[in-house]
TINU-531885 format. One line per 10 residues: number of its first residue (from 1); for each residue y, x, z of N, C-alpha, C. Coordinates in steps of 0.001 Angstrom, whole numbers. Example, Ala and Ser with C-alpha at 12.3 -4.5 7.8 and 13.67 -1.06 7.14 Angstrom:
// residues 2
1> -5690,13190,7800,-4500,12300,7800,-3300,13200,7800  -2250,12850,7080,-1060,13670,7140,30,12900,7870
//
This chain:
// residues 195
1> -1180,844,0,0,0,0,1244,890,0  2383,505,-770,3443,1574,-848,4454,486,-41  4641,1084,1400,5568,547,2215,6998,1388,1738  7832,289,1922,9477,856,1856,10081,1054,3344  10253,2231,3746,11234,2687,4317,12620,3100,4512  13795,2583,5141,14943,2178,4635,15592,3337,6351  15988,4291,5566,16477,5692,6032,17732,6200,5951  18711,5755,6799,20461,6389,7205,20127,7226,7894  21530,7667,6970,22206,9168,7393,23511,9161,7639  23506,9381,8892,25269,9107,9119,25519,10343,9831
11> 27035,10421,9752,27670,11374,10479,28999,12091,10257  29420,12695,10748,31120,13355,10001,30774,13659,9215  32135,13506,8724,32164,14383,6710,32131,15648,7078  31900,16523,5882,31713,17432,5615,30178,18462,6709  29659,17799,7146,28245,17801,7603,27207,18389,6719  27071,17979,5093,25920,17886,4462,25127,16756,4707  25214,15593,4867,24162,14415,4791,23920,14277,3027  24807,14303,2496,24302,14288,944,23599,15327,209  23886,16636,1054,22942,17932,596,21944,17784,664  21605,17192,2433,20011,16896,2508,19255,16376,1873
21> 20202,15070,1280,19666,13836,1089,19198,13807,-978  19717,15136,-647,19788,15801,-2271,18439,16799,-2340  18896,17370,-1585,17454,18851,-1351,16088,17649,-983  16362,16964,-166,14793,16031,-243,14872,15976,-1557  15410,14965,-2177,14580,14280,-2888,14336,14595,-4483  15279,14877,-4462,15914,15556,-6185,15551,17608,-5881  15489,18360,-4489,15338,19617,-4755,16619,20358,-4838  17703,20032,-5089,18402,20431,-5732,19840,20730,-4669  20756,21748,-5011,21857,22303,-3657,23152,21949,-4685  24028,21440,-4269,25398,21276,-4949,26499,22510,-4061
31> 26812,23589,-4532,27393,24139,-3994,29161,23947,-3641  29679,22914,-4368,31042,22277,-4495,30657,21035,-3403  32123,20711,-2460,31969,19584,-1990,31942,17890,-2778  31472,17286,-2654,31903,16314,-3370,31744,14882,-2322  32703,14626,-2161,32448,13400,-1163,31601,12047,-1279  30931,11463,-198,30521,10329,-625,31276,9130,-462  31650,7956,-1575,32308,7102,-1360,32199,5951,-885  31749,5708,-208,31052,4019,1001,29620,4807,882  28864,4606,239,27354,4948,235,26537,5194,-695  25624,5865,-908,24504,6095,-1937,23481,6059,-1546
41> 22470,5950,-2476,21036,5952,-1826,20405,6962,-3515  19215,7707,-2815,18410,8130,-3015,16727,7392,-2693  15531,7793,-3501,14114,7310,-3131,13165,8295,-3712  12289,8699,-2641,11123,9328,-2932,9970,8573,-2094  8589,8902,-3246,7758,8412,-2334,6874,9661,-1710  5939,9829,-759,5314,10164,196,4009,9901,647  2958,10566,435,1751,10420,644,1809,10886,2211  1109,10353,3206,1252,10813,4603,-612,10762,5147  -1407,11838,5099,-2325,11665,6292,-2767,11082,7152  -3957,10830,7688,-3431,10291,9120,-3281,11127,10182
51> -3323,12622,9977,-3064,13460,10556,-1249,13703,11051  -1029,13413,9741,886,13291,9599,1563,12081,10507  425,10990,10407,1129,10232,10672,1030,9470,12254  104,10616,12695,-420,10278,14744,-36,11677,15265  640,12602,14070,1230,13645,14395,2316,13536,16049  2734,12952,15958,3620,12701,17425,3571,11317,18044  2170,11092,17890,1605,9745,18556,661,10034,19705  1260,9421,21209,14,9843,22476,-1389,9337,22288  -1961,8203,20892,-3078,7915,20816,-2858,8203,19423  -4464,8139,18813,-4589,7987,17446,-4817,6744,17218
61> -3831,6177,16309,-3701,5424,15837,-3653,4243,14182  -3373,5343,13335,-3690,5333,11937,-5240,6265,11504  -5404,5519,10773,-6893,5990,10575,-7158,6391,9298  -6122,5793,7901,-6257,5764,6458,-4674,6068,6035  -4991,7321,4994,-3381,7642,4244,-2779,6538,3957  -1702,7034,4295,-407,5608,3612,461,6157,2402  516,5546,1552,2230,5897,748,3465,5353,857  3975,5795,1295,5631,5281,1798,6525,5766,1019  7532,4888,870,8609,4833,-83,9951,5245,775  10207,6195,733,11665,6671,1442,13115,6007,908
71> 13743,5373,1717,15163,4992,353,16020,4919,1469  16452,6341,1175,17393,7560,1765,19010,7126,1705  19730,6243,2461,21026,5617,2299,21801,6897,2879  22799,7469,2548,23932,8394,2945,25320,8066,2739  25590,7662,4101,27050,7211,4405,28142,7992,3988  29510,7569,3660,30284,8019,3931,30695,8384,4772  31178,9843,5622,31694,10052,7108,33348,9557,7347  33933,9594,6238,35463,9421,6240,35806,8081,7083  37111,8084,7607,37252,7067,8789,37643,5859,7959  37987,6121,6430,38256,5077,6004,37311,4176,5491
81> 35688,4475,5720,34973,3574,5142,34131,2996,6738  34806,3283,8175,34067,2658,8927,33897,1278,8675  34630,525,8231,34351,-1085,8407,33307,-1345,7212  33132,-294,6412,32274,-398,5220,30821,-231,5929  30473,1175,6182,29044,1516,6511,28434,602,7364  28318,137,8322,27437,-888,9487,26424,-2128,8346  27503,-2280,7144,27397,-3315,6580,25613,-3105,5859  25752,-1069,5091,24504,-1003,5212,22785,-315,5982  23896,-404,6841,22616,-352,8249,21492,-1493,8132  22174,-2890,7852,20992,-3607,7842,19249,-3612,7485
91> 18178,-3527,8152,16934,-3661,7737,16682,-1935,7597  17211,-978,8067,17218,337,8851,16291,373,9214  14789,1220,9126,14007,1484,9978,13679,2972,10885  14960,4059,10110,15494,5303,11042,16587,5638,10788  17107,6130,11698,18480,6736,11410,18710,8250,11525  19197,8944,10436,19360,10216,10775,20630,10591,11546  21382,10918,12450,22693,11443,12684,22770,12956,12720  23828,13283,11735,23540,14687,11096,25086,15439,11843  25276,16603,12376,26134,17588,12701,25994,18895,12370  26931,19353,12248,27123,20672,11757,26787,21625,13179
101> 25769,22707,13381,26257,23247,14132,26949,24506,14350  27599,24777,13273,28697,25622,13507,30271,24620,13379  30168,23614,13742,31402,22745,14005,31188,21922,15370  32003,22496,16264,31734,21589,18087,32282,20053,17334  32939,19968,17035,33819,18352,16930,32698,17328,16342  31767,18103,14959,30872,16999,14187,29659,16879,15923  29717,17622,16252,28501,17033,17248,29347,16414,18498  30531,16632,18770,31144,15644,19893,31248,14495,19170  31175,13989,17876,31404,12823,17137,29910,12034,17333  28967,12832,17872,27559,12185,17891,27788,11174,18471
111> 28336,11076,19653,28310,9619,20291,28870,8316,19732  30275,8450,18861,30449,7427,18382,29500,7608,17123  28867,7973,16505,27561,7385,15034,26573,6705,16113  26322,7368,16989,25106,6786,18117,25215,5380,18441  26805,5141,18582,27632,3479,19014,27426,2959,17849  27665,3227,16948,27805,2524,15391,26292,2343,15402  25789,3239,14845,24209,2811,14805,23457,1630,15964  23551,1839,16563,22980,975,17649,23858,-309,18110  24715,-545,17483,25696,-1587,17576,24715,-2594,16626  24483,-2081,15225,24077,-3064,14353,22478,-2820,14112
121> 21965,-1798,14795,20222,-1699,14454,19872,-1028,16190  19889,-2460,17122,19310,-1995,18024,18116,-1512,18534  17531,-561,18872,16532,175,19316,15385,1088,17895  16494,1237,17296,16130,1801,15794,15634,3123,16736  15008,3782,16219,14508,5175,16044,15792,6564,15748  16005,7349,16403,17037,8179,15986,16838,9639,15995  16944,10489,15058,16788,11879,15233,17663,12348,14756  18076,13351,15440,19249,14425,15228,19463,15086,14709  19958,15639,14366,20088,16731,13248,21015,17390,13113  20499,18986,13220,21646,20045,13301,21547,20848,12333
131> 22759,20744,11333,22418,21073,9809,23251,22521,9642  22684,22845,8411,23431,24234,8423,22648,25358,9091  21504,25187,9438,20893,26664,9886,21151,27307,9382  21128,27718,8278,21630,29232,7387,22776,29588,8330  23298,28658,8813,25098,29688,9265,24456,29749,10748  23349,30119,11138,22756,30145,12545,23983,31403,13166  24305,32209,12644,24867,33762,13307,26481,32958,13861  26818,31659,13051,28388,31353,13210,28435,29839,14426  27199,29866,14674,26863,28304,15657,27705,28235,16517  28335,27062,16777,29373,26579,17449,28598,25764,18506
141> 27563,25176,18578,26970,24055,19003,25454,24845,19173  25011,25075,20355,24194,25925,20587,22688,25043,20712  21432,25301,20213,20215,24729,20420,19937,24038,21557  20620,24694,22514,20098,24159,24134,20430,22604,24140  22159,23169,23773,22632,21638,24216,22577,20601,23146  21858,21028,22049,21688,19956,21026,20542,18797,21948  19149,19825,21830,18100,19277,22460,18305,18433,23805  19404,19353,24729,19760,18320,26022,20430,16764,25836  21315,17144,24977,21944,15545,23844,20939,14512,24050  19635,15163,23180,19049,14643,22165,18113,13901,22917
151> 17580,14747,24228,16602,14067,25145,17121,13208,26295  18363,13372,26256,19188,12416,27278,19365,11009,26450  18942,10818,25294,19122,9802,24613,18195,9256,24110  17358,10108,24203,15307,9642,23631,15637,9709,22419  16014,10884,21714,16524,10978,20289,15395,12142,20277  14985,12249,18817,14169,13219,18322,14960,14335,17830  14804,16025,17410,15930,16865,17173,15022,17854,16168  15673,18541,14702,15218,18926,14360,16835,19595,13429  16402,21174,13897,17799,21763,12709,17345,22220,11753  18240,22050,10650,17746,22372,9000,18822,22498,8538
161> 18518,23522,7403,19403,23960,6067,18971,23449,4739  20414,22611,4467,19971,22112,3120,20092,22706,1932  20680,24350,2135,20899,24774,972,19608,25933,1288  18869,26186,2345,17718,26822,2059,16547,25551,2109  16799,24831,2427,15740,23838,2575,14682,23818,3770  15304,24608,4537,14771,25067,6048,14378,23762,6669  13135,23389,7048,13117,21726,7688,13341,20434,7284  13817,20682,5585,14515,19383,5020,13219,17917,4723  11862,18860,4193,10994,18116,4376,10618,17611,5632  10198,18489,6367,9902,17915,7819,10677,17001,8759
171> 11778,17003,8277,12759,16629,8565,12887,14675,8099  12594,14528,6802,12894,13353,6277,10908,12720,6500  10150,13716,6345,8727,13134,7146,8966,12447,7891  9144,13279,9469,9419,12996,10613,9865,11358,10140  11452,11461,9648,11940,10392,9954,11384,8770,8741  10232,8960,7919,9750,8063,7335,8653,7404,8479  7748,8176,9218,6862,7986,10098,7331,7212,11291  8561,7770,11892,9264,7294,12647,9478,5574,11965  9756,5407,10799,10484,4293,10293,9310,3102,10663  7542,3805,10458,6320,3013,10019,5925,2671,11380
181> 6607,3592,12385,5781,3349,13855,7054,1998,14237  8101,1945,14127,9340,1406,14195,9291,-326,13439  8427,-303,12514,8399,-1283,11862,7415,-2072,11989  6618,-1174,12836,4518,-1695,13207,4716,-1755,14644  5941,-1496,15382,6194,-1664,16453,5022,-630,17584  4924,485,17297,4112,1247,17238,5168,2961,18678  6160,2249,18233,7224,3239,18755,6885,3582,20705  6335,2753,20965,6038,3242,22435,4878,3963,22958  4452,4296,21935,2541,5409,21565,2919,6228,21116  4976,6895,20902,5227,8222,20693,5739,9436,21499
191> 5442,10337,21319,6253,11462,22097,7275,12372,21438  7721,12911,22152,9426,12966,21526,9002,13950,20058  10216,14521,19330,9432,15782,18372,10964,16574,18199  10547,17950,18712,11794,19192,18865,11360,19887,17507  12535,20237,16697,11757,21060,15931,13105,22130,15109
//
């Protein structure tokens, strides 16, 4: 069965949510900024194990591969499209919230995407994301306190580079699986995932 999974990415501009959301699915690094304007979506599909997919489950629970359909929504961060984005949160089954961590401000901004998100998709699934590893030597926003964030909130955490592609798969895995346990109501047979 090819389930659809319906996957935001929110967060300040200039973050990379569209790099990622580019390096998943298409492969590919845009080295020019180019902004996103209200929203885009991207789709890949995904063959998952059942190894992949009880991967961060306290029981086993899936027993037969699934194919899942990723359809990768990436917000605009600009303040002028807040009254826009919430609109497509609807029917969300993860949310990515993405920060720079060589920028303190995109990760003090975590809390209001955290409000937004959970305003209109309550008890959605959320993992974090600290983008930009490549600039690991210039980090503003240090591993510790990402993960402390992240577990003070029952948020999942995983940093990646979208222009090396460091985690980008594991990264959008994670958060399709997340979407299937989320949607099968499956979400309380998980344990957290640091990565």
């Amino acid at each position: 069965m090819n389930q659809l999974q319906k996957i935001i990415c929110v967060g300040s501009a200039f973050v990379g949510k569209t790099s990622l959301a580019r390096r998943f699915t298409l492969n590919t690094f845009i080295h020019s900024y180019i902004p996103t304007l209200g929203v885009s979506w991207l789709t890949k599909t995904l063959t998952f194990t059942p190894e992949q997919l009880n991967e961060n489950m306290l029981k086993k629970i899936y027993t037969d591969p699934e194919t899942i359909r990723l359809s990768c929504w990436d917000t605009g961060g600009q303040e002028m499209f807040t009254y826009l984005r919430p609109k497509y949160y609807v029917g969300a089954t993860c949310a990515i919230i993405v920060f720079d961590i060589t920028n303190q401000n995109s990760f003090d901004d975590v809390d209001i995407w955290t409000n937004e998100v959970l305003s209109r998709v309550p008890d959605i699934p959320i993992v974090l994301c600290g983008n930009k590893y490549d600039l690991k030597d210039a980090r503003a926003v240090s591993r510790d306190d990402a993960i402390a964030f992240a577990k003070l909130h029952r948020f999942d955490y995983v940093e990646t580079s979208a222009l090396s592609a460091y985690n980008v798969d594991k990264l959008f895995f994670h958060a399709g699986r997340l979407g299937k346990q989320f949607s099968e109501e499956h979400l309380k047979f998980r344990t957290e995932y640091m990565l």
